[in-house]
NUGU-122237 format. One record per residue (C-alpha): residue number from 0; residue in one letter; y, z, x. Coordinates in nm, 4 decimals. Layout:
i;aa;v;w;u
NUM;a;Y;Z;X
...
REM end
This chain:
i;aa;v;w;u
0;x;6.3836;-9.1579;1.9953
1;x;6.3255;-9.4253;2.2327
2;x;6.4753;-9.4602;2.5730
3;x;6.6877;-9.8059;2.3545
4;x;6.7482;-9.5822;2.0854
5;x;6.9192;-9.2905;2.3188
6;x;7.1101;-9.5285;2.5195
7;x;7.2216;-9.7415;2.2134
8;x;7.3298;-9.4081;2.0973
9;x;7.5374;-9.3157;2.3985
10;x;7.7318;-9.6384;2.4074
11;x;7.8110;-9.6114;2.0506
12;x;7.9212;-9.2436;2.0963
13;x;8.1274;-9.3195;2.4058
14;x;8.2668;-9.6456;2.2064
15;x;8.3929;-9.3784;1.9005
16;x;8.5657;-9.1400;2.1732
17;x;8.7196;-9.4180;2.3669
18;x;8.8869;-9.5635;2.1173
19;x;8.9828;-9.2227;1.9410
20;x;9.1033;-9.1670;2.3128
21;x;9.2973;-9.4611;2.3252
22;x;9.4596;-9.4366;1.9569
23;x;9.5896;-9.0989;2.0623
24;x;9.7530;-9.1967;2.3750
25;x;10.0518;-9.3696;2.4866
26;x;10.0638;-9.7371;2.6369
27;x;10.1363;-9.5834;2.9877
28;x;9.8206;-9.3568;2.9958
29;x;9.5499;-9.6563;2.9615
30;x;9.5417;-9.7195;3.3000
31;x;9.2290;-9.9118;3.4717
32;x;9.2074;-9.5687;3.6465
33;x;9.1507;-9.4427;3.3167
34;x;8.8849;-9.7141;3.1724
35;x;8.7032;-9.6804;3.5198
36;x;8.6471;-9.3112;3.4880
37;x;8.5130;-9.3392;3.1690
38;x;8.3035;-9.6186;3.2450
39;x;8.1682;-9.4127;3.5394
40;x;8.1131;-9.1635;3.3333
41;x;7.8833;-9.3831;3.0800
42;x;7.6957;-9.5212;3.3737
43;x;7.5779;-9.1653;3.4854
44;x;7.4682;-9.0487;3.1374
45;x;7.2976;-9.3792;3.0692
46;x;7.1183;-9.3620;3.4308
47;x;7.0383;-8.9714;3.3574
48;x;6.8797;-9.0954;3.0228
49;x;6.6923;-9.3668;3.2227
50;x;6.5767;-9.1217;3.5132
51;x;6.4470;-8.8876;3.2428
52;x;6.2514;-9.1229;3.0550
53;x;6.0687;-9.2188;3.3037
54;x;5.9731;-8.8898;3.4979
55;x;5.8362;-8.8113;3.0995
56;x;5.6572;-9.0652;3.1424
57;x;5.4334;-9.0159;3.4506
58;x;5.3225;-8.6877;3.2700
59;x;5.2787;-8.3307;3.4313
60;x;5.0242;-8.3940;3.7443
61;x;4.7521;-8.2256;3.5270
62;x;4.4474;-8.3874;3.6145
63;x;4.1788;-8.1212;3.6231
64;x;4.1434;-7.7290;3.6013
65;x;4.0721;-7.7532;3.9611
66;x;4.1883;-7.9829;4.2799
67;x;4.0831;-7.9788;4.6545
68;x;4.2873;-7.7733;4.8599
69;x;4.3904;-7.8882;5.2707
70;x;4.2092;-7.5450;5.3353
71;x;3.8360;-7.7091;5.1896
72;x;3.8894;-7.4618;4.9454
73;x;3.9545;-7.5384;4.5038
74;x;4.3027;-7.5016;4.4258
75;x;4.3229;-7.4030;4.0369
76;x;4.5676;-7.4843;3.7733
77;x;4.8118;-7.2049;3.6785
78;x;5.0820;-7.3484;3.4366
79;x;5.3289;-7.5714;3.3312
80;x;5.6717;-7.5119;3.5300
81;x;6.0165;-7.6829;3.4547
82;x;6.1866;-7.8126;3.7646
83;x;6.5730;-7.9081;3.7689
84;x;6.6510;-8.1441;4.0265
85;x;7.0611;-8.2375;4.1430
86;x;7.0764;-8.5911;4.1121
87;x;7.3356;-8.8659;4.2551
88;x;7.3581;-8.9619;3.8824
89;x;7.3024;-8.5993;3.8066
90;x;7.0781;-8.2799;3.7022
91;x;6.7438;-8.3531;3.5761
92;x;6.4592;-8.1269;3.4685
93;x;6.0930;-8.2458;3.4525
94;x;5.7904;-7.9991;3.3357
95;x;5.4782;-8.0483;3.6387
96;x;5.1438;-7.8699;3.6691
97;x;5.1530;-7.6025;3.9115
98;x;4.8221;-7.5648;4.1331
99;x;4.7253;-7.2462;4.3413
100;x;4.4041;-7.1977;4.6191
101;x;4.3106;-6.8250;4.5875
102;x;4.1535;-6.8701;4.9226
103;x;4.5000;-6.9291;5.1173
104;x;4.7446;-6.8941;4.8683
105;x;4.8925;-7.2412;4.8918
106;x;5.0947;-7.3690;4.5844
107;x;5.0949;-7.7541;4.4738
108;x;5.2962;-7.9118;4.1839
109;x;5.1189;-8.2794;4.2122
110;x;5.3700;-8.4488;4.0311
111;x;5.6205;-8.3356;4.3557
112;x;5.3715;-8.5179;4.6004
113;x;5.3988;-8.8012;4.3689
114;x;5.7227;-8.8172;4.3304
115;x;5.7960;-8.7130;4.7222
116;x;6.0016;-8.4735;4.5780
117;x;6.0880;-8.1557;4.8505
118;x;6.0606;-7.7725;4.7611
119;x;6.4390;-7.7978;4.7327
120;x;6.5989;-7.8424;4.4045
121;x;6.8215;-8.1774;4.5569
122;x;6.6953;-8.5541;4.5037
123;x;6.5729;-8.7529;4.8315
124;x;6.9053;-8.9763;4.7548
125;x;7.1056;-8.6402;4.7436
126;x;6.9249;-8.5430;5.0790
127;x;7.0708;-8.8729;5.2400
128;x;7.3832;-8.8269;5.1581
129;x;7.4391;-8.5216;5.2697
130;x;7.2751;-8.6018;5.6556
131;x;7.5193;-8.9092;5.6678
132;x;7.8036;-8.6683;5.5513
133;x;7.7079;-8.3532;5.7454
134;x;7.6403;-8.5524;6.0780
135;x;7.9835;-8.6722;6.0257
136;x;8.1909;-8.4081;5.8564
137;x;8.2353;-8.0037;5.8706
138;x;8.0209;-7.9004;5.5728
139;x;8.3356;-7.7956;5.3706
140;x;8.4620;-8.1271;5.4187
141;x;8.1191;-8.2757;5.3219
142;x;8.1497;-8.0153;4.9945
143;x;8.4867;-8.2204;4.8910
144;x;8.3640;-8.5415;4.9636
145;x;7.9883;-8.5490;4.8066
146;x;8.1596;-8.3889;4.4473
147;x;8.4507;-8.6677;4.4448
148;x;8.2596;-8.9543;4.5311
149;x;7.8969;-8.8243;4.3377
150;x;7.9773;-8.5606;4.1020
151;x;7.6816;-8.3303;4.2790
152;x;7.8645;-7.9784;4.3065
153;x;7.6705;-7.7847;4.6306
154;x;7.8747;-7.5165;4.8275
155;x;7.9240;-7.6116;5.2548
156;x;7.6423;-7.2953;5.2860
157;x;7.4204;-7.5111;5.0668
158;x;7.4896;-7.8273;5.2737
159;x;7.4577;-7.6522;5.5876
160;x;7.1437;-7.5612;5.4873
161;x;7.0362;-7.8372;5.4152
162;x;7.2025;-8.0224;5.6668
163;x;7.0260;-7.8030;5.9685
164;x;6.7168;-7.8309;5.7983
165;x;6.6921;-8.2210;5.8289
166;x;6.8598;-8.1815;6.1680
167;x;6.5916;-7.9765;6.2948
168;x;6.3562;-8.3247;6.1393
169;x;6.5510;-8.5467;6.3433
170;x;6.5094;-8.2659;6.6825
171;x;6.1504;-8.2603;6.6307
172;x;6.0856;-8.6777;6.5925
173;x;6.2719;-8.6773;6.9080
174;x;6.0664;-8.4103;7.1169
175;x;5.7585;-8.5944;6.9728
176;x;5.8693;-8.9480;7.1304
177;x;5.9408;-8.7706;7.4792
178;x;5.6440;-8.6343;7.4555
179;x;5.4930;-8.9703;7.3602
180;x;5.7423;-9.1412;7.6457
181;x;5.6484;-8.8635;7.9313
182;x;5.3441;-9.0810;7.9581
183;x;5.4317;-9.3934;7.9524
184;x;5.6267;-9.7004;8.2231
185;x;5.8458;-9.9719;8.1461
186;x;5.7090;-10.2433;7.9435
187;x;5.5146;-10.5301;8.1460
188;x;5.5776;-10.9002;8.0568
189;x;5.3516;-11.0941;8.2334
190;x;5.2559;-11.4270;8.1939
191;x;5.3606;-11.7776;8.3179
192;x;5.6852;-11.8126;8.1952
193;x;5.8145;-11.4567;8.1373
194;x;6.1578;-11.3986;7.9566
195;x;6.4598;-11.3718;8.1800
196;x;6.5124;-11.0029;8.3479
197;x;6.8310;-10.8307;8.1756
198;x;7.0810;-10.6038;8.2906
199;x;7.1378;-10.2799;8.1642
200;x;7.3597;-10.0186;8.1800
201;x;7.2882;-9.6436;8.2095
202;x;7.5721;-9.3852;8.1826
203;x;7.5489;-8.9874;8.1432
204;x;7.8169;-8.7035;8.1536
205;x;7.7795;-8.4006;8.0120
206;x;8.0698;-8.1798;7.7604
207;x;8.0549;-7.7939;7.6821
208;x;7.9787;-7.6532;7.3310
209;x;8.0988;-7.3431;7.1856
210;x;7.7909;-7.0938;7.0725
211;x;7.8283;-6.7763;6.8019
212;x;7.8206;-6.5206;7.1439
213;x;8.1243;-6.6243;7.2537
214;x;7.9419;-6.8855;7.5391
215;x;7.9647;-7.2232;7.6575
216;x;7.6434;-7.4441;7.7262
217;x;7.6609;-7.8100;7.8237
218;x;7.5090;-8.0316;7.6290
219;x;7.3894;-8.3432;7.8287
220;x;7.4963;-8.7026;7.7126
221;x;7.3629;-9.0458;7.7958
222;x;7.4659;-9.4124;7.6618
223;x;7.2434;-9.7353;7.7443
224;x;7.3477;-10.1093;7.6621
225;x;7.2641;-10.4106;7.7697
226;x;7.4921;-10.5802;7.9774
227;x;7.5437;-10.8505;7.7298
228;x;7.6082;-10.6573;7.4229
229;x;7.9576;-10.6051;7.6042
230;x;8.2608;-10.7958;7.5443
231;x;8.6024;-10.8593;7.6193
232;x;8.8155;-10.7864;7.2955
233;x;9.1642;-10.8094;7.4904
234;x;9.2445;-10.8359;7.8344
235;x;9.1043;-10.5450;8.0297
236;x;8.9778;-10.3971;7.6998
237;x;8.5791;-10.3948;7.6271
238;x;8.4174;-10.3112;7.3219
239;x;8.0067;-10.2924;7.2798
240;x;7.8332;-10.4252;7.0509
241;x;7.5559;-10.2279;7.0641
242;x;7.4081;-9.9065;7.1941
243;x;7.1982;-9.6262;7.2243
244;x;7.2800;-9.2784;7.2469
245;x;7.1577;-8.9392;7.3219
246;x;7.2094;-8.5769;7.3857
247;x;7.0331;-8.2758;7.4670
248;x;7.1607;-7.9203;7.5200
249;x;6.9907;-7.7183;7.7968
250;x;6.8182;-7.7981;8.1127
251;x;6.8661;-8.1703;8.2958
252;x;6.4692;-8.1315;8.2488
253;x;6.4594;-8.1908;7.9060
254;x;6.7706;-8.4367;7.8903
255;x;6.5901;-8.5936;8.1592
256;x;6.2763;-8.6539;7.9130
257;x;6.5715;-8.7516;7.6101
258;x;6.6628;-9.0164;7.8520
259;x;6.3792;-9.1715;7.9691
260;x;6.2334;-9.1681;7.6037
261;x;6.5909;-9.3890;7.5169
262;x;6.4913;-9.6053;7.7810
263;x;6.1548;-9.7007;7.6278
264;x;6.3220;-9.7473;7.2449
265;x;6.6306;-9.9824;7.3733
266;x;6.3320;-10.1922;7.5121
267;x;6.3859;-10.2107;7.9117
268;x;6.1052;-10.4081;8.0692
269;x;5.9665;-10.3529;8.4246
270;x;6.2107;-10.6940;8.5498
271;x;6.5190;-10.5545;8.3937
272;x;6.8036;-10.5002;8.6010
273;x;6.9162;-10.0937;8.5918
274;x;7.3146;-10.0181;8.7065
275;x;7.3973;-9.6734;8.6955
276;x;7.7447;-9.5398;8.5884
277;x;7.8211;-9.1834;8.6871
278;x;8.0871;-8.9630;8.8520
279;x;7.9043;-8.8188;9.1355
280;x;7.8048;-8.4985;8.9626
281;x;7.4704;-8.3592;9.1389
282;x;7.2599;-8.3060;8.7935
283;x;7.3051;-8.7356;8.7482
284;x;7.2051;-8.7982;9.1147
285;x;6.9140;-8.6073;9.0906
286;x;6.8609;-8.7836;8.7238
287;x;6.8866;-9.0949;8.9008
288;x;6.6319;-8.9978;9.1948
289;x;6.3962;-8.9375;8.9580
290;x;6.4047;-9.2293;8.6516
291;x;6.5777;-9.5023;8.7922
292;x;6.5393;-9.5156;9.2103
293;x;6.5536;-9.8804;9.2558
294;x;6.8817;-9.8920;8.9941
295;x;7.2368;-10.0148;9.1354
296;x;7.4419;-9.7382;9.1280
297;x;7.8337;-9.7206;9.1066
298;x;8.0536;-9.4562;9.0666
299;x;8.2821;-9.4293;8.7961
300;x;8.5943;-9.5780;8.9421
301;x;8.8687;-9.3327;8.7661
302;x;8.6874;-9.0135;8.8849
303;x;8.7231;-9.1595;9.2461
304;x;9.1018;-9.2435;9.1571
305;x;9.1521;-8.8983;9.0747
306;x;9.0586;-8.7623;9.4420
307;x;9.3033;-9.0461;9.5536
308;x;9.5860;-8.8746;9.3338
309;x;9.4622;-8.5431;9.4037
310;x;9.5617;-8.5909;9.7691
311;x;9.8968;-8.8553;9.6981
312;x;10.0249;-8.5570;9.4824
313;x;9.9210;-8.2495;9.7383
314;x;10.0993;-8.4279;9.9992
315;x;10.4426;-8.6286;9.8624
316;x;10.5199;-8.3993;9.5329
317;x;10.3449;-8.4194;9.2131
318;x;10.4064;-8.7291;9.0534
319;x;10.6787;-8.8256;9.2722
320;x;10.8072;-9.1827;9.3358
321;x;10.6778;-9.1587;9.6917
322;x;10.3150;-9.0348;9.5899
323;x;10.3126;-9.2902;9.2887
324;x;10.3894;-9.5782;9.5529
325;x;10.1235;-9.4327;9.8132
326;x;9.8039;-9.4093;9.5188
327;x;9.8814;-9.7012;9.3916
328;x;9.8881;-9.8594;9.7250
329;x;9.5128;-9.7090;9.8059
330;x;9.3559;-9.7965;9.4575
331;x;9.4607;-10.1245;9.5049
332;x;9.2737;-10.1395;9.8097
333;x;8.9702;-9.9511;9.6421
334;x;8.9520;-10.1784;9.3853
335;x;8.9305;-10.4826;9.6517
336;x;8.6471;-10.3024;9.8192
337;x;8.8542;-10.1475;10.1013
338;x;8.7023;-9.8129;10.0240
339;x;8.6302;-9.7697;10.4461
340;x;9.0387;-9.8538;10.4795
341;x;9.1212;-9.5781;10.1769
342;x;8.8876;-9.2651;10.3502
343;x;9.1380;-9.3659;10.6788
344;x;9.4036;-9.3641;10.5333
345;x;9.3324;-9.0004;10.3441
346;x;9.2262;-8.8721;10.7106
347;x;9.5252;-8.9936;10.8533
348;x;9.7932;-8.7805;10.6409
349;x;9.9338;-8.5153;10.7551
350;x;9.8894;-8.2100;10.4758
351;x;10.1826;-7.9325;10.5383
352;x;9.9753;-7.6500;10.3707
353;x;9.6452;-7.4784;10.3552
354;x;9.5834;-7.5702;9.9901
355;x;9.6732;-7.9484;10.0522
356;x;9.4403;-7.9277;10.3823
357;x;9.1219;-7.8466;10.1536
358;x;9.2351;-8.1338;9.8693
359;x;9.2521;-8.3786;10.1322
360;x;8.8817;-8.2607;10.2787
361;x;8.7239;-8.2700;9.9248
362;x;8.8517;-8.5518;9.8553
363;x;8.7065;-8.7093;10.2051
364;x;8.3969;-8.6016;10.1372
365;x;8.3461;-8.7118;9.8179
366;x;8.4739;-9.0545;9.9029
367;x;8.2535;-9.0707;10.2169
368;x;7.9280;-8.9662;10.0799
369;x;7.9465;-9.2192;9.7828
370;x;8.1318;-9.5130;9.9948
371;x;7.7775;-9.7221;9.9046
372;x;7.8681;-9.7012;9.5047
373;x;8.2230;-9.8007;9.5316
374;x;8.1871;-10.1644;9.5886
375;x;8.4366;-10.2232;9.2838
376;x;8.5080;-10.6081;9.4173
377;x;8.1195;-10.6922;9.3787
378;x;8.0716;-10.4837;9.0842
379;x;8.3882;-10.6854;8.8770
380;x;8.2639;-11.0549;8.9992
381;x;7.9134;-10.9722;8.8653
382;x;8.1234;-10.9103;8.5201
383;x;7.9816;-10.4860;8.5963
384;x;8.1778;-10.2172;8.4482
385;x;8.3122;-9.9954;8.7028
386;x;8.4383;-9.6931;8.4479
387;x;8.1888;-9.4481;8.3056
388;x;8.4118;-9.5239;7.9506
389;x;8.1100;-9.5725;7.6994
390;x;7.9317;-9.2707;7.8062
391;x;8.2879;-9.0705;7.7478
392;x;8.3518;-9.2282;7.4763
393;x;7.9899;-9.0947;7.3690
394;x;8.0402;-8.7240;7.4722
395;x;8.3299;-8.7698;7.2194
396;x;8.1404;-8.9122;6.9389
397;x;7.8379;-8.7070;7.0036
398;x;7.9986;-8.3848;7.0394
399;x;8.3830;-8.3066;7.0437
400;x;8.4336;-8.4565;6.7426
401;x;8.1729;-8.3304;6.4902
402;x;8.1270;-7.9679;6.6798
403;x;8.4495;-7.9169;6.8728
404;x;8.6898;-7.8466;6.5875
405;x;8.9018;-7.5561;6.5584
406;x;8.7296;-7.1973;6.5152
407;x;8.3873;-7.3839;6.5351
408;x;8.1087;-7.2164;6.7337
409;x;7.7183;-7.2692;6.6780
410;x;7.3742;-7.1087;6.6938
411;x;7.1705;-7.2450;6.9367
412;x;6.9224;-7.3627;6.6908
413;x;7.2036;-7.5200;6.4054
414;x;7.3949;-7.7360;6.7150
415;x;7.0900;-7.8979;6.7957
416;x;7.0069;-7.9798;6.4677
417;x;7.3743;-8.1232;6.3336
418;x;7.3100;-8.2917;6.6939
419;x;7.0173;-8.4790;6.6504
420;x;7.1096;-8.5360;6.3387
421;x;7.4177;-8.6726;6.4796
422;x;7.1985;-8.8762;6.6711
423;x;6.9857;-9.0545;6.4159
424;x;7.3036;-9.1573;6.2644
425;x;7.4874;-9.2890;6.5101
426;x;7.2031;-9.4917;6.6428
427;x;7.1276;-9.6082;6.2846
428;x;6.8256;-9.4143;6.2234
429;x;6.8999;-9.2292;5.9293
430;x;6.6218;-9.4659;5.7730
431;x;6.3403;-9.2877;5.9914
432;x;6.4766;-8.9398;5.8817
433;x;6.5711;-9.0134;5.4582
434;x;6.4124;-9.3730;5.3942
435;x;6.6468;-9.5358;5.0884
436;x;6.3700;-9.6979;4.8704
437;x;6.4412;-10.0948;4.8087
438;x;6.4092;-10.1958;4.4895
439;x;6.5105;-10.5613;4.3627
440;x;6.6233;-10.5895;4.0033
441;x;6.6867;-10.9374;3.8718
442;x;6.9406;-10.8595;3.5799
443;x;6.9953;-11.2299;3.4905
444;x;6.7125;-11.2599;3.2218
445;x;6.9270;-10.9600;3.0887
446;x;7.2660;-11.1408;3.0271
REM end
């Protein structure tokens, strides 16, 4: 039979059930719920009928008794071998021409290099699915989701498999760019008339993941977006349009490398403006030292605030009227640039205890070391962000809340897969890692 023939078929047999369906059933039960899962159901066979046909129809990959091997070598042919492959429309099987080199042993089907197929028995469109689930979900969450909305049944060990395995892609395309990016400067623009410098904005923090031996490692975050790409949704809320994000577990070193390489993709050019957004930590000065010298720095404005509570609380009562009047009093006047009057006014209270002695010192020196980033009053007429919010909001997305559920801890190797994964996703990239063929279909000359 034809590939008409079958499908005319399968419409007329799903016609004869429907309707013996229907005759049997009450008024209540034909639901559009009910129509639409049937109809579902018809479009799957039909496309499994279509998907067959034409795999039949590019043949086996027999060409020859032998074909060149990578090695220089002949492979030869062996035999024919069936292959079933999971589907988003469902399990096909197609019979290919299996090759072998006797000189290293490699096997070849052709008809898989043809067809791009993988070694694993899921579909490339299968494959994309489950990054975009996995780099979103827990894989027995992904398990539920890819078998209600696709039909393809694969356990979460299956997934995760899988999942780590393109994860491990994605880690790999991004150690070949820093590699690439270790190399290279900011773009030049020269010319007569070249384009208007833009302002960007760098931010990095850093958030602990749980590992299989019981330990914690940080795992490095940083956010870049130009200046413009943020924008007022409410008053004194922001929302960005759009970013770039990465993250590294490990050494600053190699987040160091992640972030520079970031730099070169978003498309910063040597007359770009840089502003840095950080909370002081040593590991993002020293970042900064290195990458960005010449970049404005400002300190996150909340993690100064907290010092300034820190000592209101050590000194009137946690979170008593008195301390509440006192902070707000001083973060008022940090916020207008009075960050000289603020450090006074800390070294002017008198702490009753030990303990409140060294909060008040800390919070001193932290204050007085950074006094040069906490121009808030310039930083806010310029239209600058002053809180390190995008790159939190980042460590969130990033990390806590893919691989900070409950009970979940991670081999070294799987966190920095589902993480770069993570990563291609979130900075629309999943394209790079599982391209999703285009294909236009004009179905008017078909109505």
């Amino acid at each position: 039979m034809t590939l008409t023939e079958h499908i005319i078929t399968a419409v007329e047999h799903w016609q004869e059930q429907l309707c013996a369906a229907s005759k049997a059933a009450t008024s209540d039960s034909l639901s559009m719920a009910t129509f639409e899962q049937a109809a579902l159901a018809l479009g799957q066979h039909l496309a499994q009928l279509a998907l067959a046909d034409q795999l039949q129809r590019l043949g086996t990959g027999y060409a020859a008794a032998t074909r060149a091997c990578d090695c220089g070598s002949k492979q030869r042919f062996q035999r024919y071998s069936s292959k079933t492959v999971r589907t988003l429309i469902g399990a096909v099987t197609y019979k290919r021409a299996y090759y072998r080199c006797p000189q290293c042993g490699l096997g070849t089907c052709p008809l898989d290099l043809q067809l791009d197929q993988s070694t694993r028995e899921v579909s490339p469109g299968v494959e994309r699915t489950l990054a975009l689930l996995s780099a979103h979900l827990p894989f027995s969450k992904a398990e539920q989701v890819l078998a209600e909305v696709s039909g393809v049944g694969l356990c979460a060990r299956q997934i995760e498999t899988i999942a780590e395995s393109l994860g491990a892609q994605a880690e790999q395309r991004q150690q070949q760019a820093e590699q690439q990016a270790a190399t290279q400067g900011l773009v030049e623009t020269p010319g007569p008339q070249p384009p208007p410098p833009r302002t960007f904005i760098i931010e990095m923090d850093g958030v602990q993941l749980g590992l299989q031996d019981g330990s914690w490692q940080e795992v490095k975050c940083g956010v870049i977006y130009e200046l413009s790409q943020r924008v007022e949704i409410q008053a004194g809320r922001w929302e960005l349009l759009q970013r770039q994000r990465c993250a590294r577990r490990g050494d600053v070193g190699g987040f160091r490398q992640r972030l520079w390489a970031l730099c070169l993709r978003a498309g910063i050019r040597q007359q770009d403006h840089l502003v840095v957004l950080g909370d002081g930590a040593e590991w993002i000065d020293q970042t900064v030292a290195w990458l960005f010298p010449k970049a404005l720095r400002i300190l996150d404005y909340y993690h100064a605030a907290e010092r300034v509570w820190a000592v209101a609380n050590a000194r009137f009562g946690e979170a008593t009227a008195e301390a509440q009047r006192w902070a707000h009093s001083k973060l008022s006047q940090l916020k207008r640039g009075g960050v000289k009057s603020v450090i006074a006014a800390l070294r002017g209270l008198k702490m009753s205890s030990a303990a409140g002695q060294k909060v008040q010192q800390t919070a001193i020196n932290y204050l007085r070391v950074r006094q040069a980033q906490m121009k808030y009053d310039e930083y806010q007429k310029a239209g600058l962000p002053i809180g390190s919010g995008a790159v939190e909001s980042t460590c969130k997305q990033m990390v806590t809340v893919r691989c900070k559920q409950a009970g979940m801890r991670w081999s070294e190797a799987g966190g920095d897969a589902i993480l770069a994964l993570r990563s291609f996703v979130l900075n629309d990239r999943l394209d790079e890692l599982c391209p999703k063929p285009t294909i236009s279909l004009d179905w008017a000359a078909a109505a």
